[in-house]
C-alpha positions in Angstrom: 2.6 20.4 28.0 6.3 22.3 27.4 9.0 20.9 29.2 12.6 21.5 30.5 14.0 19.8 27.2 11.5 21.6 25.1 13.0 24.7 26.1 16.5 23.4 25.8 15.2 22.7 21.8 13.8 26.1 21.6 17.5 27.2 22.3 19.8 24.6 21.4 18.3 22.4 19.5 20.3 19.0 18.2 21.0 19.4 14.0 18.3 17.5 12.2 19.6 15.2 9.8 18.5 16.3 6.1 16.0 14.4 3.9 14.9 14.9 0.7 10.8 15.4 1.1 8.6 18.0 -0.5 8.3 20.8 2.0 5.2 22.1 3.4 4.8 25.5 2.9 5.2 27.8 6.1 2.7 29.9 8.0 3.8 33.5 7.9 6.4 34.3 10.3 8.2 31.1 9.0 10.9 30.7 6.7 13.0 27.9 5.4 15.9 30.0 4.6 16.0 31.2 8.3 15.3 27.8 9.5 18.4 26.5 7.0 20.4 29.3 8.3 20.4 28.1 12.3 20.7 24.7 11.2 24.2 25.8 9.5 24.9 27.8 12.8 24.6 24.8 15.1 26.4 22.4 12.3 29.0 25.1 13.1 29.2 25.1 16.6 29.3 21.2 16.4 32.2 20.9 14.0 34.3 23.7 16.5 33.4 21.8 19.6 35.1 18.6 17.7 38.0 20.3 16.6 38.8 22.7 19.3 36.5 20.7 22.4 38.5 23.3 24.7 38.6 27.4 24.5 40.8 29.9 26.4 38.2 32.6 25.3 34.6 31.9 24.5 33.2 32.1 21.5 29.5 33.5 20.9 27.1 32.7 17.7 23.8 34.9 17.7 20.4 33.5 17.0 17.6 35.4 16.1 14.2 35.1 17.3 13.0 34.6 13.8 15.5 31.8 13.1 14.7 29.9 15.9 10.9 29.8 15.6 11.7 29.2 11.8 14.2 26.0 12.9 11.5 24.6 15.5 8.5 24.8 13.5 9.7 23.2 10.2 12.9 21.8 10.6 12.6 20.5 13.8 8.6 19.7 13.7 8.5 16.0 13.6 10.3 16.0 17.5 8.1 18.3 19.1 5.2 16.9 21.0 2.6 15.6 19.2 0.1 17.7 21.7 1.7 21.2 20.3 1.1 23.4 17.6 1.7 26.4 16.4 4.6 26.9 18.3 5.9 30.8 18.9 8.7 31.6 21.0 9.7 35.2 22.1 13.2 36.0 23.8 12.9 39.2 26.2 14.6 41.2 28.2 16.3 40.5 31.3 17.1 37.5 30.4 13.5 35.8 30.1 11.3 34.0 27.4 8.3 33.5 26.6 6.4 30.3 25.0 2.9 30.3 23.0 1.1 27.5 21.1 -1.7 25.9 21.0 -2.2 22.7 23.7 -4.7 19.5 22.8 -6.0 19.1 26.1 -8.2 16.0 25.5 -4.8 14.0 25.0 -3.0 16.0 27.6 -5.9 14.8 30.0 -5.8 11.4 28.4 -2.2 10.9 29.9 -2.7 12.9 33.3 -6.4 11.6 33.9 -5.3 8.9 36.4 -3.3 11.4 38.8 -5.3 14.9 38.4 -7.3 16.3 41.2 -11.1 17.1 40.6 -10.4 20.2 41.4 -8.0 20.5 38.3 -9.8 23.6 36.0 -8.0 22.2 32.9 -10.4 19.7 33.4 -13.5 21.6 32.1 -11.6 22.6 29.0 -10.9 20.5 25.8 -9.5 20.6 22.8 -6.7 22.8 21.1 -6.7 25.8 24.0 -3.8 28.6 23.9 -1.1 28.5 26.3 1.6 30.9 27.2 4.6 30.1 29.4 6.9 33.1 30.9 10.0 32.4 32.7 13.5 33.6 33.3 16.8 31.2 32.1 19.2 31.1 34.8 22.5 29.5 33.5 25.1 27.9 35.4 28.7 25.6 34.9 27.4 24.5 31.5 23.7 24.0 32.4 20.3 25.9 32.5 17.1 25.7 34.1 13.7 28.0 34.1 12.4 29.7 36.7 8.6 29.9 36.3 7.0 32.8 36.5 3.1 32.9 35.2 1.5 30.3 33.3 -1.6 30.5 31.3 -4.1 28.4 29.3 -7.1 30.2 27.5 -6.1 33.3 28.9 -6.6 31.8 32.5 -3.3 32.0 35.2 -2.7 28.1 36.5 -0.4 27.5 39.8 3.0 26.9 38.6 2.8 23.6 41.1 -0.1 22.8 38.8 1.8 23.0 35.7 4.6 20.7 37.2 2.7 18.1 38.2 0.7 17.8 35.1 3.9 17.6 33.1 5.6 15.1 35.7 2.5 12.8 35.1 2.7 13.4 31.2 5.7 11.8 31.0 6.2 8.8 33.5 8.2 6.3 31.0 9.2 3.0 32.5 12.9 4.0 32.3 11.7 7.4 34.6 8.6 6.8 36.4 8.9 10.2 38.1 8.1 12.1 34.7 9.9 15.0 33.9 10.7 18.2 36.4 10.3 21.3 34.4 11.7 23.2 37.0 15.4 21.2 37.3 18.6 21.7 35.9 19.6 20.9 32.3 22.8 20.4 31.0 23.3 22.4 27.1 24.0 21.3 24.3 27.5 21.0 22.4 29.7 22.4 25.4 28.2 25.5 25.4 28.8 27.3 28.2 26.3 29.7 28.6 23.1 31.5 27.1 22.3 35.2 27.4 19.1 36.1 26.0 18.1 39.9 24.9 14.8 41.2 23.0 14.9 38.7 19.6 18.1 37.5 20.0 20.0 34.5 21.7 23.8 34.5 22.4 25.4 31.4 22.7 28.9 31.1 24.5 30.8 28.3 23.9 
């Protein structure tokens, strides 16, 4: 399922290194030359942070909501989970987001199988299922976190507690056997300082 550092890739995602490879060609919605064009923006902001790692005044680079689902989708595919597809993020008002792809529950179950209640509705589902995740960015000294707000899968509203503790079980590693909390702080990217998020577009301060 999406996590914390997914949604620090949707924003801020690290520059891919380039390789020469026949590219797939995109759904529609997609574009390589979007895609190409936040990959210079972030090669950018990485060069400045180098130069100049400290700013009297901030500097802000806009992101469209077009680039970004162009950048995760074919530049940035092969680090996305493996359980995701189809990946469509939309940046709203007030400072909120929202996530939608499509979820392989049979290996999402696979990994949480061992700590899920019987109760758990996901459960009775299986294969590829749509999923939407709303939430509001809250930034803070250099970090961000999401505050969940509704969380759906096949059109049906799970507990946010749910949500967490499937994640948390999906990824216990040895070197964190607690898994991942969706809901803690995490640092951004390249020194920027802060994210401000309006319909389509992302501002990043830095």
């Amino acid at each position: 399922m999406f996590a914390p550092a997914l949604f620090a890739l949707l924003l801020l995602a690290p520059v891919a290194s380039a390789e020469e490879a026949p590219r797939p060609v995109p759904r529609p919605g997609l574009s390589w030359a979007e895609a190409e064009a936040l990959d210079r923006k972030l090669t950018a902001i990485e060069k400045q942070r180098v130069v100049a790692p400290r700013k009297s005044r901030p500097e802000t680079v806009t992101v469209t909501e077009s680039e970004l689902n162009s950048y995760l989708n074919l530049t940035m595919a092969e680090k996305l989970p493996k359980e995701v597809k189809d990946l469509e993020v939309h940046l709203l008002e007030h400072e909120r987001l929202q996530a939608n792809g499509l979820v392989d529950l049979d290996k999402v179950k696979a990994k949480v199988a061992a700590t899920s209640s019987s109760w758990n509705p996901l459960l009775l589902m299986g294969g590829f299922v749509p999923v939407q995740l709303r939430g509001r960015l809250v930034n803070r000294d250099g970090f961000g976190s999401i505050v969940w707000e509704d969380v759906q899968v096949n059109a049906w509203s799970l507990p946010i507690s749910l949500l967490e503790q499937m994640v948390a079980s999906a990824t216990k590693k040895p070197d964190n056997p607690e898994g991942v909390d969706i809901s803690a702080p995490f640092r951004l990217p390249y020194s920027v300082r802060r994210v401000r998020l309006e319909p389509g577009r992302a501002f990043l301060e830095f």
